[in-house]
Phi, psi and omega in degrees: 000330186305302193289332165328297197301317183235033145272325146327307188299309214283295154328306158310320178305295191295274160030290179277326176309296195306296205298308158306344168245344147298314176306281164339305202272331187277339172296308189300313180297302182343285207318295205293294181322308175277347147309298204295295206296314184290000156278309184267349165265335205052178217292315228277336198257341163313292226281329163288315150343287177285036158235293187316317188285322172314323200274282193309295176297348174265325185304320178303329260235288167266000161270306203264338191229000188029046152275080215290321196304289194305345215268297178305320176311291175311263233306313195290323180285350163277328209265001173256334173302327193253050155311163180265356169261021148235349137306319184286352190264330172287307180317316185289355176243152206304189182253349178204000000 
């Protein structure tokens, strides 16, 4: 039963490795697709984008599950995208 035990343990191991170098390879493309899309939109229409989508989900949010706190949470991650010092730190890069 011992060795069962720890062919089991051994299986779990790799397991978590494989799970973990899948997690790795699928973070590495997400980075080049979203590297790709901020070349071809540029950064400032990313970031309006991600305010829109932020925006949109807290509305989903507070109409469809009435969690007004988490509602809020989104509000608050909108209301740091369009802060005025990262628009202005946006003002300073090419548009594409």
């Amino acid at each position: 039963m011992g060795a069962g035990m720890s062919r089991a343990h051994t299986f779990e191991r790799e397991f978590e490795m494989l799970a973990t170098a899948n997690e790795i390879e699928q973070q590495n493309k997400d980075m080049f697709e979203l590297e790709s899309m901020i070349d071809r939109l540029g950064m400032s229409e990313i970031m309006l984008l991600l305010v829109h989508i932020c925006d949109e989900k807290a509305e989903h949010i507070r109409s469809n599950w009435q969690d007004e706190g988490l509602a809020k949470r989104w509000d608050i991650v909108v209301d740091s995208l369009i802060s005025k010092r990262l628009s202005k730190a946006l003002g300073g890069l090419p548009k594409y």
